[in-house]
N, CA and C atoms of all chains as a GROMACS GRO file, in nm:
protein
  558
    1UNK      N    1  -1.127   0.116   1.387
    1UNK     CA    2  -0.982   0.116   1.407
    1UNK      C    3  -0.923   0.243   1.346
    2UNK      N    4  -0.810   0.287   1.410
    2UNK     CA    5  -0.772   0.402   1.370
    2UNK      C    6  -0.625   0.374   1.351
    3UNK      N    7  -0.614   0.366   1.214
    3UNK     CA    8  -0.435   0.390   1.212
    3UNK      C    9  -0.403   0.518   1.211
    4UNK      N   10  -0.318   0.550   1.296
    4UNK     CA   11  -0.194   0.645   1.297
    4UNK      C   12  -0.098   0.610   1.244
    5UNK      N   13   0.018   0.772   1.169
    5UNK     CA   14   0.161   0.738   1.107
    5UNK      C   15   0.208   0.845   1.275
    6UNK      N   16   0.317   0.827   1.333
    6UNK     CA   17   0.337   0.947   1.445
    6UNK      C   18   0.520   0.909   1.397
    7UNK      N   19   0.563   1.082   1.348
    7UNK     CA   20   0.705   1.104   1.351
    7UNK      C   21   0.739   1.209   1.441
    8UNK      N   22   0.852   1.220   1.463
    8UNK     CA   23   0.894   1.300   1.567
    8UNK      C   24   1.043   1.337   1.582
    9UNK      N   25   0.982   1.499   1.615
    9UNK     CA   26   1.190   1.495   1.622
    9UNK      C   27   1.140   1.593   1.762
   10UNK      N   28   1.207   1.474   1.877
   10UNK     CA   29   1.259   1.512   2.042
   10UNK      C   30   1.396   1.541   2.074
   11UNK      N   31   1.422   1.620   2.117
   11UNK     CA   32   1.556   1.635   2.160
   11UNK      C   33   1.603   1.554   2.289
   12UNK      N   34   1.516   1.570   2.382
   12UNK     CA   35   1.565   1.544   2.523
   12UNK      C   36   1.581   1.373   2.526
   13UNK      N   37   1.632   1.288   2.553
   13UNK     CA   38   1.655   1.161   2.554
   13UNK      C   39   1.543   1.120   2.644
   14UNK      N   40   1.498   1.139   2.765
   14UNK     CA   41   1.417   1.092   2.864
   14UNK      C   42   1.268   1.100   2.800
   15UNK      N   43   1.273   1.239   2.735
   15UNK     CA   44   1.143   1.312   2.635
   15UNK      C   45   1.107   1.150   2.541
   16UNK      N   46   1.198   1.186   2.441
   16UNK     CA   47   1.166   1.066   2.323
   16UNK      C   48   1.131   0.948   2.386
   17UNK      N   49   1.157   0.886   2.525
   17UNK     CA   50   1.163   0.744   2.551
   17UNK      C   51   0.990   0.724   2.609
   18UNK      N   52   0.999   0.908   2.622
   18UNK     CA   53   0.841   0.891   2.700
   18UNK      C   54   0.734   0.853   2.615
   19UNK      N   55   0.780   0.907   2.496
   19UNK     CA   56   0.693   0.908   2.393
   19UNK      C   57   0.666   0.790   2.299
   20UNK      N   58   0.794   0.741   2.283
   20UNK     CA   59   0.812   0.608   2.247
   20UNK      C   60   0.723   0.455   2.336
   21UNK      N   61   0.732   0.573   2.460
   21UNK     CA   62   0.669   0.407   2.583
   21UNK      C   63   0.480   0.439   2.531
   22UNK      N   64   0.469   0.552   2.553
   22UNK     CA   65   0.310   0.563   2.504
   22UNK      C   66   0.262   0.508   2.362
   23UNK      N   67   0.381   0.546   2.249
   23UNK     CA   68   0.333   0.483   2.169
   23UNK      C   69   0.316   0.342   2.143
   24UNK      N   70   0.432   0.310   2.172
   24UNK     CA   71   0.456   0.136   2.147
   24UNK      C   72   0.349   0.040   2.262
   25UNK      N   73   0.271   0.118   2.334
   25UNK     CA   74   0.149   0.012   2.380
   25UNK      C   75   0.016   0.029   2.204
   26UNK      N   76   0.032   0.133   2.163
   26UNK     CA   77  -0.079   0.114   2.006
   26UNK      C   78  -0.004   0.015   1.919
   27UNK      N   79   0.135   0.057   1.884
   27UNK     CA   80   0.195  -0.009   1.733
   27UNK      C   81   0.317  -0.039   1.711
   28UNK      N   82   0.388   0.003   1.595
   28UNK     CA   83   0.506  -0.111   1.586
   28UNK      C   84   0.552   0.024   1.550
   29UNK      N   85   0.712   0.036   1.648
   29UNK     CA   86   0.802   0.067   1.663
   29UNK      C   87   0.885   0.137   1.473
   30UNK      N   88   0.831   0.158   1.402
   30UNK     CA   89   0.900   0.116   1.296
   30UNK      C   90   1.051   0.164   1.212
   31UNK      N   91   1.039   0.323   1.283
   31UNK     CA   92   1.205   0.326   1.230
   31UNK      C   93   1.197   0.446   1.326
   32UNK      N   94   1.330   0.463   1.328
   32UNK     CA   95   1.384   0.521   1.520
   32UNK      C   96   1.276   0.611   1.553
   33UNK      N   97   1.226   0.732   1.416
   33UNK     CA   98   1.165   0.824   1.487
   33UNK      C   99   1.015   0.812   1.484
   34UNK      N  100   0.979   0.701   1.430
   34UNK     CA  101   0.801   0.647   1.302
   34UNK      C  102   0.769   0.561   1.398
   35UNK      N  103   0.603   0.581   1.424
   35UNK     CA  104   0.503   0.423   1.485
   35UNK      C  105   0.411   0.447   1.413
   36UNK      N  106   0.400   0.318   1.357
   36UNK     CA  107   0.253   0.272   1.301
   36UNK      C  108   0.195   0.217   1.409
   37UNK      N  109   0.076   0.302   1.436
   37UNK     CA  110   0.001   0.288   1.572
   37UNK      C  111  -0.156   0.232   1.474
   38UNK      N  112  -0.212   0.130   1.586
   38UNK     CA  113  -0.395   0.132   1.555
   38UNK      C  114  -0.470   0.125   1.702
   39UNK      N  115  -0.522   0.242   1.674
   39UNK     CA  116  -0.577   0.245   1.826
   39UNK      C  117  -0.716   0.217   1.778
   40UNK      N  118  -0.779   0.175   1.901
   40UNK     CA  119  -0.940   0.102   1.865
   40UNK      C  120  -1.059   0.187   1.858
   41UNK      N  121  -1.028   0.327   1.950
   41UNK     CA  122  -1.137   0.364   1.989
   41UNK      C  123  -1.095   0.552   1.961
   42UNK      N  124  -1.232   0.653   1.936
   42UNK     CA  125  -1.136   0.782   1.907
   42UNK      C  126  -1.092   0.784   2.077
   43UNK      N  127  -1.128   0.748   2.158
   43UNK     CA  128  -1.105   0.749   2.310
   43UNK      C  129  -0.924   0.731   2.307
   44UNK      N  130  -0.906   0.655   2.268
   44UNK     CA  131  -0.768   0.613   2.296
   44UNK      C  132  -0.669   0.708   2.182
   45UNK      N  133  -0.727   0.805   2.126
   45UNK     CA  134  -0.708   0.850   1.960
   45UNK      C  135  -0.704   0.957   2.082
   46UNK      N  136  -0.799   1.015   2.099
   46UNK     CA  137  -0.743   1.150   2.199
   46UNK      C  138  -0.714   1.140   2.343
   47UNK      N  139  -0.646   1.018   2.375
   47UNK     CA  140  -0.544   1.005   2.477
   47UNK      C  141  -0.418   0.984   2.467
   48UNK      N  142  -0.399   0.956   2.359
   48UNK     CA  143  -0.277   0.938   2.354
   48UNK      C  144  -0.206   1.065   2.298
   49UNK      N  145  -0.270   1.114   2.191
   49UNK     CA  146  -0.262   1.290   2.161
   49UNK      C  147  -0.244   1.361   2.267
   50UNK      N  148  -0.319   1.348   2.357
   50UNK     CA  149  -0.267   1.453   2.485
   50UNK      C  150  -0.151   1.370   2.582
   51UNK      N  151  -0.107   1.261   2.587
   51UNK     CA  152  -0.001   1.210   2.634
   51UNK      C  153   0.092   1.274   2.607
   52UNK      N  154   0.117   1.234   2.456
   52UNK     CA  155   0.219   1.300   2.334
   52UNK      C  156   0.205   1.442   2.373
   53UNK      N  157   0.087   1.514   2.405
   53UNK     CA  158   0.130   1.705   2.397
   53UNK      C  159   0.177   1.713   2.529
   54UNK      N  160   0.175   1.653   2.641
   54UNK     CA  161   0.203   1.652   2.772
   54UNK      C  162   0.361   1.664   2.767
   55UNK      N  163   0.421   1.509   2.708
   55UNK     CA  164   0.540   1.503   2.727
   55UNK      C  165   0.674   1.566   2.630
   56UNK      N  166   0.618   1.638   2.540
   56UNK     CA  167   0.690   1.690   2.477
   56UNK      C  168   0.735   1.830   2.523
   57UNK      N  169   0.887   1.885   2.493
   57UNK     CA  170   0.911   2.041   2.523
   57UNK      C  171   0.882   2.118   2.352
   58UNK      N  172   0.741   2.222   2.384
   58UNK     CA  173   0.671   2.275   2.284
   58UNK      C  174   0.791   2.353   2.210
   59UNK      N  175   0.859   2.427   2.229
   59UNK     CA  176   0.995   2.487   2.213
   59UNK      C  177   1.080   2.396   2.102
   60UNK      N  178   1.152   2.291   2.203
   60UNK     CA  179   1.238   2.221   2.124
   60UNK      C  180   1.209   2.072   2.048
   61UNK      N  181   1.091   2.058   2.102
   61UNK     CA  182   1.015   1.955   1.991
   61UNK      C  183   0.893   1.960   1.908
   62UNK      N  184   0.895   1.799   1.828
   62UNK     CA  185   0.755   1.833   1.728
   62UNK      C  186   0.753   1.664   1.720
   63UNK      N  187   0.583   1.700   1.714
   63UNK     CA  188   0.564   1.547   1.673
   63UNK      C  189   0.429   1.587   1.586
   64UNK      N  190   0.432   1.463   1.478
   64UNK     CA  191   0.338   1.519   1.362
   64UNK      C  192   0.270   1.343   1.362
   65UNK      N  193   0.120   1.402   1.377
   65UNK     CA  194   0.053   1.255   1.358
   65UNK      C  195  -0.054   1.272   1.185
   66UNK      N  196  -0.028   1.153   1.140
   66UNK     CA  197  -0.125   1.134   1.024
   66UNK      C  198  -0.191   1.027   1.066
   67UNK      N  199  -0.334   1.076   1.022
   67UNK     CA  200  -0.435   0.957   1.011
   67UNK      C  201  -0.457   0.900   0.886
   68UNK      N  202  -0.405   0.786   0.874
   68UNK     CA  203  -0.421   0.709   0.800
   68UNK      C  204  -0.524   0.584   0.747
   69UNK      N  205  -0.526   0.641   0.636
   69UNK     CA  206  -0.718   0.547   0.593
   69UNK      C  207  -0.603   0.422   0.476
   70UNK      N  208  -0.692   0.346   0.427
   70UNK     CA  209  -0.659   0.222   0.410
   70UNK      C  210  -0.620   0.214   0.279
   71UNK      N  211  -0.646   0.340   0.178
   71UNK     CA  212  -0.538   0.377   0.044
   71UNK      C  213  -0.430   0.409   0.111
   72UNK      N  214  -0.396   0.522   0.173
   72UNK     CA  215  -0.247   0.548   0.228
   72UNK      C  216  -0.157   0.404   0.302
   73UNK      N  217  -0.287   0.317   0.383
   73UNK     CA  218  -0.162   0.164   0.462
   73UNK      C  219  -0.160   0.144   0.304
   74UNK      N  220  -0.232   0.083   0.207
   74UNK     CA  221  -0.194  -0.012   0.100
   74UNK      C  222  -0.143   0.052  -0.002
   75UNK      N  223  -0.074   0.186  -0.011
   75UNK     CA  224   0.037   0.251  -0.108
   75UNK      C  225   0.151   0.244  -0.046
   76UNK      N  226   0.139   0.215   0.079
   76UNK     CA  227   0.293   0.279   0.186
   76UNK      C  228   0.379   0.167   0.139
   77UNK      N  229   0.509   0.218   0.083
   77UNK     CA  230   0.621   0.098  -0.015
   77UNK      C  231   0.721   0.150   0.084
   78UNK      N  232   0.782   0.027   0.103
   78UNK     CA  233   0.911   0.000   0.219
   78UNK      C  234   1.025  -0.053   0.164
   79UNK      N  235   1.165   0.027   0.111
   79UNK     CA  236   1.295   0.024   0.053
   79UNK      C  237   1.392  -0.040   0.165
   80UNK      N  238   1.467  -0.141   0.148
   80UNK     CA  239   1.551  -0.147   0.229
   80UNK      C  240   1.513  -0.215   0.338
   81UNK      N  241   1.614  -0.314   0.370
   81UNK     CA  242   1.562  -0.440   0.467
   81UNK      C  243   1.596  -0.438   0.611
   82UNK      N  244   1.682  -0.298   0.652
   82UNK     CA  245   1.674  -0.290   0.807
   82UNK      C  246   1.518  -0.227   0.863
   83UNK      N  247   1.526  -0.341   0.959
   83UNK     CA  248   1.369  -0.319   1.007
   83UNK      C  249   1.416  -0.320   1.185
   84UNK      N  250   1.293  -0.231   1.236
   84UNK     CA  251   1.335  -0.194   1.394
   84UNK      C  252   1.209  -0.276   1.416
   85UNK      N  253   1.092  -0.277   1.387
   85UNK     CA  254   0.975  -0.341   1.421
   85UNK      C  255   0.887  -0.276   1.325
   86UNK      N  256   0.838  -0.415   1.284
   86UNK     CA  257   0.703  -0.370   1.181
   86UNK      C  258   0.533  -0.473   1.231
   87UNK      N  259   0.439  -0.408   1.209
   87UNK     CA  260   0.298  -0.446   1.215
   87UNK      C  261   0.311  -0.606   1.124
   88UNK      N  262   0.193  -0.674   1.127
   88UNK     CA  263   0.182  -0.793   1.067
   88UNK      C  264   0.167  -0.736   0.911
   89UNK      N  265   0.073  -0.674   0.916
   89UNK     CA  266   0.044  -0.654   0.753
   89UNK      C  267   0.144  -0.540   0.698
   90UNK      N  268   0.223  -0.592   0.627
   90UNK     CA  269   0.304  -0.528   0.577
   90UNK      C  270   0.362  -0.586   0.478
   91UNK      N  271   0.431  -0.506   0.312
   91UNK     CA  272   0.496  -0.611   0.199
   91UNK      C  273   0.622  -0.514   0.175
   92UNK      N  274   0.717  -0.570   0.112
   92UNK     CA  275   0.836  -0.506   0.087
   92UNK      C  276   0.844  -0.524  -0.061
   93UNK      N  277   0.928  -0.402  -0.109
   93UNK     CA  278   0.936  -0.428  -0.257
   93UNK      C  279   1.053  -0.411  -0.327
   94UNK      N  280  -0.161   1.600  -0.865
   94UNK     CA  281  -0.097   1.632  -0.780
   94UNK      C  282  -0.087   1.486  -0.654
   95UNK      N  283   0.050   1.450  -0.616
   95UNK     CA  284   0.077   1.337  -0.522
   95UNK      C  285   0.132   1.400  -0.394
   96UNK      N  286   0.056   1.360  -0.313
   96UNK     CA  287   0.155   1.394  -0.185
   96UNK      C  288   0.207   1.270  -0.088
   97UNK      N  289   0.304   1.270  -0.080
   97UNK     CA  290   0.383   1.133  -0.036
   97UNK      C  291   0.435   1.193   0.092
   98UNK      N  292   0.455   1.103   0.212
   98UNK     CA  293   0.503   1.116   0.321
   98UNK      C  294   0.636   1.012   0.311
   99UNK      N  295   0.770   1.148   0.330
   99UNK     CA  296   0.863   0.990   0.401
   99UNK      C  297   0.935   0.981   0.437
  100UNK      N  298   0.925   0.865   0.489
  100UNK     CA  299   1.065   0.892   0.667
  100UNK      C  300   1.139   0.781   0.629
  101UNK      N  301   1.251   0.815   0.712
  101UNK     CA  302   1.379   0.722   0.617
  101UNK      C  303   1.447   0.718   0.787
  102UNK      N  304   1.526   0.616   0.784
  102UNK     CA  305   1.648   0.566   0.884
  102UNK      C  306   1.762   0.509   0.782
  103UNK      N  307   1.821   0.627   0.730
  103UNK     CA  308   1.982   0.612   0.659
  103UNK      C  309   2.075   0.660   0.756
  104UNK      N  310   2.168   0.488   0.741
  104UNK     CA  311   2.267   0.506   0.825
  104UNK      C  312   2.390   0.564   0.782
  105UNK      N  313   2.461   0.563   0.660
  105UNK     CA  314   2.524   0.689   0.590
  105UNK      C  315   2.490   0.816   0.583
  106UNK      N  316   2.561   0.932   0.613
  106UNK     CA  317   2.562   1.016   0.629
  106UNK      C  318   2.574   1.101   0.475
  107UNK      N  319   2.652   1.057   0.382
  107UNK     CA  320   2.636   1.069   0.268
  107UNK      C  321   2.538   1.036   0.198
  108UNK      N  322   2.497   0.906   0.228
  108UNK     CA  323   2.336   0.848   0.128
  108UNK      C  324   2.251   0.966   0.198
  109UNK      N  325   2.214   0.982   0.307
  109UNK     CA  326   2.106   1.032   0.382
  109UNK      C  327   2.125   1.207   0.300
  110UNK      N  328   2.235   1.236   0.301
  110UNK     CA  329   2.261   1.402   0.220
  110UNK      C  330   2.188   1.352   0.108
  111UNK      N  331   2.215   1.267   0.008
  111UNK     CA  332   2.146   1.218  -0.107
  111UNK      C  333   1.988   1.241  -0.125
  112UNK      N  334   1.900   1.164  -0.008
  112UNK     CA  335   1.785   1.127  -0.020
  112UNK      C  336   1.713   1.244  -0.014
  113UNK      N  337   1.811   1.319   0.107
  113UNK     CA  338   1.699   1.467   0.158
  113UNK      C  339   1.737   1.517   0.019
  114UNK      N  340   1.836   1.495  -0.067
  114UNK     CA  341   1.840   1.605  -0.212
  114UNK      C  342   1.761   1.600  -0.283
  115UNK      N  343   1.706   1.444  -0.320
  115UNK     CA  344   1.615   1.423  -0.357
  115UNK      C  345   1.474   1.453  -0.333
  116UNK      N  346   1.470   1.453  -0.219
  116UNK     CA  347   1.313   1.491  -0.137
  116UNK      C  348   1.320   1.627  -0.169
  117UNK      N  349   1.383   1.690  -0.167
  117UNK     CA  350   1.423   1.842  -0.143
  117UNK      C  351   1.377   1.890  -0.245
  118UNK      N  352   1.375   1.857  -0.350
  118UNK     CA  353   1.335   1.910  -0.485
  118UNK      C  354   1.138   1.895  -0.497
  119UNK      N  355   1.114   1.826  -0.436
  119UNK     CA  356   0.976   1.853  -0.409
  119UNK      C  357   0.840   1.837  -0.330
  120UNK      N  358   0.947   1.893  -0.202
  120UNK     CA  359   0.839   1.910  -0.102
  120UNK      C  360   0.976   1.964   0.034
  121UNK      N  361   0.874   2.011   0.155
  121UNK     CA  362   0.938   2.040   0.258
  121UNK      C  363   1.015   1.911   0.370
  122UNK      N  364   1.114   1.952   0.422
  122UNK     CA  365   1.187   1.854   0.508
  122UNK      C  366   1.149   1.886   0.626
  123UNK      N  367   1.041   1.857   0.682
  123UNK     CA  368   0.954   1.904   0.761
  123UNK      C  369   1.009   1.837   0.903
  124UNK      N  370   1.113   1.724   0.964
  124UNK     CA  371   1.108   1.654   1.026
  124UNK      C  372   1.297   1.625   0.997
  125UNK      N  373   1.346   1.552   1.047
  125UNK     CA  374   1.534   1.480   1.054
  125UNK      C  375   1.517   1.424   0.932
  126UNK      N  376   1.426   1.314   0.975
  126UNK     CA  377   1.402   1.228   0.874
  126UNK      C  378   1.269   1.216   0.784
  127UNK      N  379   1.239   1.304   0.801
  127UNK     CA  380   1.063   1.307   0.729
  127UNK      C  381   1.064   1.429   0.654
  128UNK      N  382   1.018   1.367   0.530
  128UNK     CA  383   0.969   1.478   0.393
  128UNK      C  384   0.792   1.483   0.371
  129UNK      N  385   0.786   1.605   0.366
  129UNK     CA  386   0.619   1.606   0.298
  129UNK      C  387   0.650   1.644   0.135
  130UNK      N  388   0.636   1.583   0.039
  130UNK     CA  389   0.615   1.590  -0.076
  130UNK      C  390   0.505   1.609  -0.175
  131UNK      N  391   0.518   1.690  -0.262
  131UNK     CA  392   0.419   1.718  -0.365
  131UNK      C  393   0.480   1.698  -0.483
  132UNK      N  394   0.446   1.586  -0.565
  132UNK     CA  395   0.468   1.567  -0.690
  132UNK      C  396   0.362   1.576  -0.798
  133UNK      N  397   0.367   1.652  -0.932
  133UNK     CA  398   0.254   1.671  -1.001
  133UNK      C  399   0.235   1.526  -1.062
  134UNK      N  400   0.328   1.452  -1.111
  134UNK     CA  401   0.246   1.395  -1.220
  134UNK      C  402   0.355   1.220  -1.167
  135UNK      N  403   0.252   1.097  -1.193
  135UNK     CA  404   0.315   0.948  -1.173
  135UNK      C  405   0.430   0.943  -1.218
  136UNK      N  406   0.476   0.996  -1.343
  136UNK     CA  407   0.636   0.994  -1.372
  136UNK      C  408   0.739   1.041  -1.256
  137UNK      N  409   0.691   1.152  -1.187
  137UNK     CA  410   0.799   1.243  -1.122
  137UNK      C  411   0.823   1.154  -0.991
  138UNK      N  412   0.675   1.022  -0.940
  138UNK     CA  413   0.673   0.949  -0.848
  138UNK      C  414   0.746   0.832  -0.859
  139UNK      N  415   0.747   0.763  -0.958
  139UNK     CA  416   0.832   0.655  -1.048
  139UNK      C  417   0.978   0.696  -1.034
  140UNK      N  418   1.025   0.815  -1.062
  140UNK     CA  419   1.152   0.875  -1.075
  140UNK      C  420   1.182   0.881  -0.921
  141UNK      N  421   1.117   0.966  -0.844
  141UNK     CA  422   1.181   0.932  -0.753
  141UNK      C  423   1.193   0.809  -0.642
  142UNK      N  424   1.147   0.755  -0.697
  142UNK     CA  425   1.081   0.659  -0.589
  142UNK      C  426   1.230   0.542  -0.619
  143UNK      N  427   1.298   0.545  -0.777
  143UNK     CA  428   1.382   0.457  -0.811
  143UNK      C  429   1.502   0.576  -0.781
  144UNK      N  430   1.486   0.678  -0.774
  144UNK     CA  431   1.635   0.742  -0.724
  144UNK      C  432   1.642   0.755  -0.586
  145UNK      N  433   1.574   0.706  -0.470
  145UNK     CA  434   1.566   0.643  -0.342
  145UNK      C  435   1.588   0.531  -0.347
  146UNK      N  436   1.568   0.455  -0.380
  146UNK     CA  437   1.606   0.307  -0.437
  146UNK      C  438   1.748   0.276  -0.445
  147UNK      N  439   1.804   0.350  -0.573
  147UNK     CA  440   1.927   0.364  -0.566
  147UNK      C  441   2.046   0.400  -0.506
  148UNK      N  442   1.995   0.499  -0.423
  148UNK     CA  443   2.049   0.533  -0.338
  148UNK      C  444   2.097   0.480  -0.212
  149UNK      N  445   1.967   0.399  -0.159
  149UNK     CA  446   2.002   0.341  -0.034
  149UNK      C  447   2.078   0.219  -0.009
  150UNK      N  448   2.131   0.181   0.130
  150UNK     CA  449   2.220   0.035   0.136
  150UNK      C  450   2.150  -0.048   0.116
  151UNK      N  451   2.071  -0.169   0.078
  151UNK     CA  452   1.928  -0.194   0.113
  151UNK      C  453   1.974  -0.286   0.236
  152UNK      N  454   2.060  -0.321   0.318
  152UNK     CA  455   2.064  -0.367   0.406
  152UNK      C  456   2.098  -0.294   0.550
  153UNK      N  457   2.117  -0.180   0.559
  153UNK     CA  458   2.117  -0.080   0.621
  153UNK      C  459   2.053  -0.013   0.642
  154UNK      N  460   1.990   0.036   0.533
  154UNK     CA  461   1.880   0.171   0.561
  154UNK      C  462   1.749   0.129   0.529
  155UNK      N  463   1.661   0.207   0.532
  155UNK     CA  464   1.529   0.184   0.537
  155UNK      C  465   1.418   0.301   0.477
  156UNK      N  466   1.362   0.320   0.377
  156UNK     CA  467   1.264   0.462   0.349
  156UNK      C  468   1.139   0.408   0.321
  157UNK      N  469   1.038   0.467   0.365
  157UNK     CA  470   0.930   0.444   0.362
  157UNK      C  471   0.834   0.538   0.307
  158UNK      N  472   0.734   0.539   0.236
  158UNK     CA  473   0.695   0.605   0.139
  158UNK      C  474   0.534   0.604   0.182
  159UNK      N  475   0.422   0.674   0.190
  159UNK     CA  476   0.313   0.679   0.204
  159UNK      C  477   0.222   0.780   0.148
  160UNK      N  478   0.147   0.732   0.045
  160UNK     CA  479   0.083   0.880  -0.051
  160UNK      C  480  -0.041   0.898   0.046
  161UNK      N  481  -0.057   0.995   0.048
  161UNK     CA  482  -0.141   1.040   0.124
  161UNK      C  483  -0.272   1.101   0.076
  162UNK      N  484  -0.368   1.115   0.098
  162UNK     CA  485  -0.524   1.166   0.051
  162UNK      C  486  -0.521   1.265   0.128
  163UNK      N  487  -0.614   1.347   0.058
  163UNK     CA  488  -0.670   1.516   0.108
  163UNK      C  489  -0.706   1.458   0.291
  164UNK      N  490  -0.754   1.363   0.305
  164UNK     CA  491  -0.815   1.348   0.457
  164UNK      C  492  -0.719   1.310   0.505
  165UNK      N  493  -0.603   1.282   0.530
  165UNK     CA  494  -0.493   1.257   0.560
  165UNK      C  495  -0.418   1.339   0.583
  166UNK      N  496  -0.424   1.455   0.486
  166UNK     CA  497  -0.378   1.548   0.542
  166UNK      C  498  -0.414   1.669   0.623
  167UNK      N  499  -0.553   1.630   0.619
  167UNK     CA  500  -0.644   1.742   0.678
  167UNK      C  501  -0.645   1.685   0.856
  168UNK      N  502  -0.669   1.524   0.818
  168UNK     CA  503  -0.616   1.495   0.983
  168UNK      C  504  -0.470   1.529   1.015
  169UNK      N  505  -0.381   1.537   0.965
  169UNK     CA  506  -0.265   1.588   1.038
  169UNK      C  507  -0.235   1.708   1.149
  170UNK      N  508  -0.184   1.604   1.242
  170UNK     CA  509  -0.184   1.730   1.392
  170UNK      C  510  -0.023   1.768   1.383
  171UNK      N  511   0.014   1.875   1.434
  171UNK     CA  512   0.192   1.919   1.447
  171UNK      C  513   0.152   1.936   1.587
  172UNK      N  514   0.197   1.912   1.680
  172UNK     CA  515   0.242   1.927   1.826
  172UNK      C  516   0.409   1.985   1.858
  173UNK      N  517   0.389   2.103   1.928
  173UNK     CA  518   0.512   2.151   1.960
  173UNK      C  519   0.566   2.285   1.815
  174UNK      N  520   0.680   2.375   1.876
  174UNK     CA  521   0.694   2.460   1.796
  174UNK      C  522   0.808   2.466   1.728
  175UNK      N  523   0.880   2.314   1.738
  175UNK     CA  524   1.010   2.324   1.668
  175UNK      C  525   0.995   2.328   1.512
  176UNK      N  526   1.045   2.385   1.477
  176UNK     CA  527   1.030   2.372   1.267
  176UNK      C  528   1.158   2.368   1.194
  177UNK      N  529   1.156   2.238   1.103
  177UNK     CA  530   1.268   2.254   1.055
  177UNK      C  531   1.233   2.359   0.898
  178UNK      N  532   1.155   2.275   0.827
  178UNK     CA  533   1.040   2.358   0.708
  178UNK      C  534   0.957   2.279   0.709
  179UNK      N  535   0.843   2.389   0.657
  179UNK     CA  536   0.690   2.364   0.614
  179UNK      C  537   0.637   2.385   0.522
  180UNK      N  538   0.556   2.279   0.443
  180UNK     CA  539   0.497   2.329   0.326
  180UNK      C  540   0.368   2.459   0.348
  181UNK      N  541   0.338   2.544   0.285
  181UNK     CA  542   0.255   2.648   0.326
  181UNK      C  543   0.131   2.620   0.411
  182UNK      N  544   0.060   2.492   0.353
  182UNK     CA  545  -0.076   2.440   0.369
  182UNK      C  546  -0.095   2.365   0.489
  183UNK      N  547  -0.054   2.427   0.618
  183UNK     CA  548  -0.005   2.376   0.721
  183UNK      C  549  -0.120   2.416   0.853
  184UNK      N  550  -0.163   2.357   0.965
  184UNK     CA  551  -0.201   2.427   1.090
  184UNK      C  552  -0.129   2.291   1.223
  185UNK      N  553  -0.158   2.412   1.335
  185UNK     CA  554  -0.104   2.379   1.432
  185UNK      C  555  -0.208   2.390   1.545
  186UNK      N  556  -0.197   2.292   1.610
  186UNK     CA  557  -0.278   2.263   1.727
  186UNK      C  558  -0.224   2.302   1.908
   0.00000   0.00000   0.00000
């Protein structure tokens, strides 16, 4: 399993939604511009990477992916109780 | 040395000036809402971690915090050429 962190700053409205639809088949939605993605396979790890480089304008956007190993999920601390969508495993503090 | 990832959805416009002030002091605002941070020592993480805290609505906003490992950051991809800032130790794909 591969967790991904994927943030992003899109300008174009149609852009972000594209990116948003690719991601949200891996993970949870989690704050306007953040998905916590787990993709299963590196197959789906470098498809969706080239989705994401496809639909973005190289110019006026950026999207930054971290791979995330299982010290970084179990340090990640979450302030504040508006939530857009979160994964099952998750604690608030 | 800590390096923390973090993306925030503050819906004040004033808190949100706040948080990036905070972030700002140690590390790049690499993203709207996303800081890459380098903090030397657990105190400076403690400190800020409760002056984000304080800061936010906790029913409004949302920050999320993720320390990150050397492989974490070595997997990190940037897609696209928009930049807001970067910490030096950076590549692009």
């Amino acid at each position: 399993m591969y967790t991904l962190l994927v943030c992003y700053d899109i300008v174009g409205d149609d852009r972000r939604d594209e990116v948003s639809a690719v991601l949200s088949v891996h993970g949870a939605h989690v704050q306007l511009s953040t998905f916590e993605c787990a993709l299963r396979t590196k197959r789906e790890v470098t498809a969706a990477r080239a989705a994401l480089k496809r639909i973005i304008d190289q110019d006026e956007d950026q999207v930054r992916i971290y791979q995330l190993g299982n010290a970084a999920m179990d340090s990640r601390v979450i302030f504040g109780r508006r939530r857009l969508e979160e994964r099952a495993d998750f604690y608030i503090v």
